[in-house]
N, CA, C and O atoms as CSV, one atom per row, in Angstrom:
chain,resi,resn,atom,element,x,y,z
A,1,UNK,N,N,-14.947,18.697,-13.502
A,1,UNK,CA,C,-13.635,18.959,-12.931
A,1,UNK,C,C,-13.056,20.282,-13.454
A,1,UNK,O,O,-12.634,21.222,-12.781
A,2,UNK,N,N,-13.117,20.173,-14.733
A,2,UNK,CA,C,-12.859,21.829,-15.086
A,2,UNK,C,C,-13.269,22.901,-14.707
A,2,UNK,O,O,-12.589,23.909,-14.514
A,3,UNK,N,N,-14.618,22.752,-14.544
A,3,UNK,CA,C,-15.455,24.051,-13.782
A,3,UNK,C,C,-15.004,24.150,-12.390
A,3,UNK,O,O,-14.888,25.240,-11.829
A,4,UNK,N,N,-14.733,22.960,-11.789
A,4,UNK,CA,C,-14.156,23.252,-10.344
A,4,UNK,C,C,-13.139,23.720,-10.235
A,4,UNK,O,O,-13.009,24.519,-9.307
A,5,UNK,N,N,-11.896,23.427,-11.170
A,5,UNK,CA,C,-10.633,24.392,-11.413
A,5,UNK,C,C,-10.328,25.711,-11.306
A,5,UNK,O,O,-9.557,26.394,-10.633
A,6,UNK,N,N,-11.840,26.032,-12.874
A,6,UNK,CA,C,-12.013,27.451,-12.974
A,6,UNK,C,C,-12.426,28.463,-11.695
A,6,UNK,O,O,-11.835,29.517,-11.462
A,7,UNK,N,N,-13.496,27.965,-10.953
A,7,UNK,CA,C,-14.026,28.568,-9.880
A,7,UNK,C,C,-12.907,28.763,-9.363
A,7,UNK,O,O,-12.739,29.973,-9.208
A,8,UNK,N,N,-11.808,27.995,-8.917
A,8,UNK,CA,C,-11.170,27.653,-7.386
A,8,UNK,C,C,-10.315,29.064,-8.380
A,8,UNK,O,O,-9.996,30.168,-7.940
A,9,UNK,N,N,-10.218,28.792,-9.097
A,9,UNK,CA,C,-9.316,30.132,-10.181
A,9,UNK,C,C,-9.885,31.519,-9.518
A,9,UNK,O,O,-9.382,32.353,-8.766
A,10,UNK,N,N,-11.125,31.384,-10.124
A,10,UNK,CA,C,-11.276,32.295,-9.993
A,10,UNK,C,C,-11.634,33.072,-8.907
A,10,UNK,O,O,-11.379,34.276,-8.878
A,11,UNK,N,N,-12.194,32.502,-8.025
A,11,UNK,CA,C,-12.506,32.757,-6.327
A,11,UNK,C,C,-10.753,33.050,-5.423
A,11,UNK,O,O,-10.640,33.856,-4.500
A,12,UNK,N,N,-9.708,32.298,-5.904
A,12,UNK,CA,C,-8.481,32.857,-5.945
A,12,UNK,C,C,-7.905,34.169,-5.800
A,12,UNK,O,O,-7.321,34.686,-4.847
A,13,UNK,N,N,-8.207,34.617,-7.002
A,13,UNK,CA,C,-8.176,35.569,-7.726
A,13,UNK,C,C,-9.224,36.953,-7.217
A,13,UNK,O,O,-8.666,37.925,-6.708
A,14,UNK,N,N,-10.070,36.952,-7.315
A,14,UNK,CA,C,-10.592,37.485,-6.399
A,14,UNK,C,C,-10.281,38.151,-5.004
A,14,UNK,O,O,-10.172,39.335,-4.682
A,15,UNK,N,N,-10.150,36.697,-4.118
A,15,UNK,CA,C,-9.749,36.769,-2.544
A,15,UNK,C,C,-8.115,37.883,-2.697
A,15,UNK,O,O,-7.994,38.798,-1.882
A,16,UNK,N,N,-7.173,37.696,-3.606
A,16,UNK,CA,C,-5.908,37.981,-3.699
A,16,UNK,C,C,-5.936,39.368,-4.038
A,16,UNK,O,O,-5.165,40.154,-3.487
A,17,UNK,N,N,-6.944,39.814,-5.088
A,17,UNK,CA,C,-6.779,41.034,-5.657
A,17,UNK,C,C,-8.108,42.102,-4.430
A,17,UNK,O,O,-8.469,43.145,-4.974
A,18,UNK,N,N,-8.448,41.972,-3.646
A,18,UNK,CA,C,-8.987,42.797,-2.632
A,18,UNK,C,C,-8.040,43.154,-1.374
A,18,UNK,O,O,-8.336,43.903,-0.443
A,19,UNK,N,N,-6.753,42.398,-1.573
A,19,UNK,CA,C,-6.120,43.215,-0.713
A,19,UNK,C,C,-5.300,44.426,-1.344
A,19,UNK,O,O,-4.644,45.260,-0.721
A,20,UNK,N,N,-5.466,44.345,-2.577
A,20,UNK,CA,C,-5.037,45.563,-3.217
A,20,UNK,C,C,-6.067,46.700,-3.437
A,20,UNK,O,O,-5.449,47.705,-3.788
A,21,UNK,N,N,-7.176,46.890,-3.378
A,21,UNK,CA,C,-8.044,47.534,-3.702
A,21,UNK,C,C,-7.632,48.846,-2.989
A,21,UNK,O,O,-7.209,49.715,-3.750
A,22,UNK,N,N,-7.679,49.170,-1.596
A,22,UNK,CA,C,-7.204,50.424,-1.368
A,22,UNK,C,C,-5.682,50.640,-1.633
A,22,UNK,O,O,-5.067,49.574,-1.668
A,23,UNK,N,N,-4.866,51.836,-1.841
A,23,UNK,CA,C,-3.656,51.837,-1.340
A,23,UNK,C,C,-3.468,52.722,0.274
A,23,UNK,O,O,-4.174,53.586,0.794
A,24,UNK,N,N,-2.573,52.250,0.595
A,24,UNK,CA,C,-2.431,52.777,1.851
A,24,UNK,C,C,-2.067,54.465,2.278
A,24,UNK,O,O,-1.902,54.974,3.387
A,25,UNK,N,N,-2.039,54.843,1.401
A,25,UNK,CA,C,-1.761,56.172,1.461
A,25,UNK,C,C,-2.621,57.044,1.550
A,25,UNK,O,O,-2.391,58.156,2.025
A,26,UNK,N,N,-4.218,56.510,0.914
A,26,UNK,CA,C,-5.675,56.860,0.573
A,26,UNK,C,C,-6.696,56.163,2.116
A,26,UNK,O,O,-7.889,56.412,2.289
A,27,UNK,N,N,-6.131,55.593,2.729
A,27,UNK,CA,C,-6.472,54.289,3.717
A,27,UNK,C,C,-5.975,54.952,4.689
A,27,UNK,O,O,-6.909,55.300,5.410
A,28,UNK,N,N,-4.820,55.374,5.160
A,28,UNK,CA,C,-4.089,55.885,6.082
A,28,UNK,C,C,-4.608,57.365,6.554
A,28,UNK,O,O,-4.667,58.056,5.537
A,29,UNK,N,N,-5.012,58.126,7.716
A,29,UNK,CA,C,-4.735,59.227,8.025
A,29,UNK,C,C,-3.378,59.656,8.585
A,29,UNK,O,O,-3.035,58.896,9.491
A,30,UNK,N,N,-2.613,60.500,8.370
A,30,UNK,CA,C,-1.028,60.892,8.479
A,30,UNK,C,C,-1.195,62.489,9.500
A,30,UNK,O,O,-1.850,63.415,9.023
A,31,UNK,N,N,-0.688,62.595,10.561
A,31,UNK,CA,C,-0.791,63.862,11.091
A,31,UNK,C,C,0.556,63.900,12.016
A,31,UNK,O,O,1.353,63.015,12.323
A,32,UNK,N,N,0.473,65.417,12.363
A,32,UNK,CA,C,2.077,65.646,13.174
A,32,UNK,C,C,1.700,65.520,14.732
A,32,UNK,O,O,0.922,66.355,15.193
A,33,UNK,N,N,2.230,64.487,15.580
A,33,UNK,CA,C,2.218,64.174,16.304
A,33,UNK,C,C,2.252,65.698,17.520
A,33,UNK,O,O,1.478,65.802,18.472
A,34,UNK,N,N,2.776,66.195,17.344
A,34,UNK,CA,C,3.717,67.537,17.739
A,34,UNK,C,C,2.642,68.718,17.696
A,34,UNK,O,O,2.632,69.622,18.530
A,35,UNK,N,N,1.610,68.602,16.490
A,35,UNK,CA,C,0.868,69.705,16.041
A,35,UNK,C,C,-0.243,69.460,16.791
A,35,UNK,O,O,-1.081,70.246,17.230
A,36,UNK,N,N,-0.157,68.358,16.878
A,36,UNK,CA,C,-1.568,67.834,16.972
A,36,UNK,C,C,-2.687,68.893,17.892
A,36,UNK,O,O,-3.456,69.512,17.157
A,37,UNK,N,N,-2.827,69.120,19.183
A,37,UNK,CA,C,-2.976,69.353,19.572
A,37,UNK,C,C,-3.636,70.951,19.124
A,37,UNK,O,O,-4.764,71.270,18.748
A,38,UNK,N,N,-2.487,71.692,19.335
A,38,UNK,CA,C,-2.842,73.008,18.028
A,38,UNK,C,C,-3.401,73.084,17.067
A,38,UNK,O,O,-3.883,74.138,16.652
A,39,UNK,N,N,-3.481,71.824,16.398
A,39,UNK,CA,C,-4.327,71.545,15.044
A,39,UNK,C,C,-6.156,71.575,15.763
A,39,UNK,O,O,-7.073,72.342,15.470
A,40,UNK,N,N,-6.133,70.436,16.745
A,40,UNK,CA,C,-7.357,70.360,17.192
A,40,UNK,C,C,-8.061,71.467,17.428
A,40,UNK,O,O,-9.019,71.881,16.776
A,41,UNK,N,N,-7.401,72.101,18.692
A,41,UNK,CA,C,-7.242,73.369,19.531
A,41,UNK,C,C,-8.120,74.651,18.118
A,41,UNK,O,O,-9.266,75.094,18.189
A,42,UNK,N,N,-7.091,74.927,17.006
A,42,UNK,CA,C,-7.599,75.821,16.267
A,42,UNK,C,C,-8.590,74.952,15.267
A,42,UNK,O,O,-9.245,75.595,14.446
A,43,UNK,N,N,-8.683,73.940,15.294
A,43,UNK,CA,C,-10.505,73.384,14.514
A,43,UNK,C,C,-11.826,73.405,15.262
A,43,UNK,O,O,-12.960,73.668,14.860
A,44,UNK,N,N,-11.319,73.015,16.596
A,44,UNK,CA,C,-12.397,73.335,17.033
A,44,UNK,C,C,-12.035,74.619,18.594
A,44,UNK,O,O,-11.496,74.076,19.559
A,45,UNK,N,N,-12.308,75.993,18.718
A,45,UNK,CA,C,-11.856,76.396,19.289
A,45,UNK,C,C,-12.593,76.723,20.960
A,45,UNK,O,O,-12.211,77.510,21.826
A,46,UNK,N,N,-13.658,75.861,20.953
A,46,UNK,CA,C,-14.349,75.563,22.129
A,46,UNK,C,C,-14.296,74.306,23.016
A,46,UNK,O,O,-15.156,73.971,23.830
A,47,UNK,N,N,-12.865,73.506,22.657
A,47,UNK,CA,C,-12.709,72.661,23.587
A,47,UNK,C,C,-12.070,73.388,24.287
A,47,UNK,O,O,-11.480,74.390,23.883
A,48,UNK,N,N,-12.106,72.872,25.765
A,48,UNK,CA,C,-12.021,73.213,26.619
A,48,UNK,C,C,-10.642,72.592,27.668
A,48,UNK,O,O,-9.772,73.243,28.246
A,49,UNK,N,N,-10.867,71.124,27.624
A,49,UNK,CA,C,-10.276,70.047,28.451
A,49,UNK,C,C,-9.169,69.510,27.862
A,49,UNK,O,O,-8.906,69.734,26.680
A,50,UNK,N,N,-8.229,68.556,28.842
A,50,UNK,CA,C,-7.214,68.789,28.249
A,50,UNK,C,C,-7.313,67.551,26.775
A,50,UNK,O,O,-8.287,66.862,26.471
A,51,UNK,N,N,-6.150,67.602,26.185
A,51,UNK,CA,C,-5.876,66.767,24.710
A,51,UNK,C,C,-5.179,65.838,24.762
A,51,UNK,O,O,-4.043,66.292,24.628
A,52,UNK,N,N,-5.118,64.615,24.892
A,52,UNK,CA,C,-4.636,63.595,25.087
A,52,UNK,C,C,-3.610,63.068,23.894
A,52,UNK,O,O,-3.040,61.982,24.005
């Protein structure tokens, strides 16, 4: 019974602490809605069609 405690502990524990593993800031790509386009436009300067 103890060992089943511990597990359920620790499998817990586990499951709980992997939603912390990334933070969202490192997880997230962030860009200017506005730029966008221009941003693309001057990275790659052989598209052609339009940018959605």
């Amino acid at each position: 019974m103890r060992n089943l405690c511990a597990s359920l502990l620790i499998g817990a524990t586990a499951l709980l602490s992997g939603c912390n593993t990334t933070p969202i800031d490192k997880a997230t790509i962030y860009y200017n809605r506005a730029q966008f386009p221009v941003q693309v436009t001057h990275d790659f300067p052989d598209t052609q069609g339009p940018i959605l």
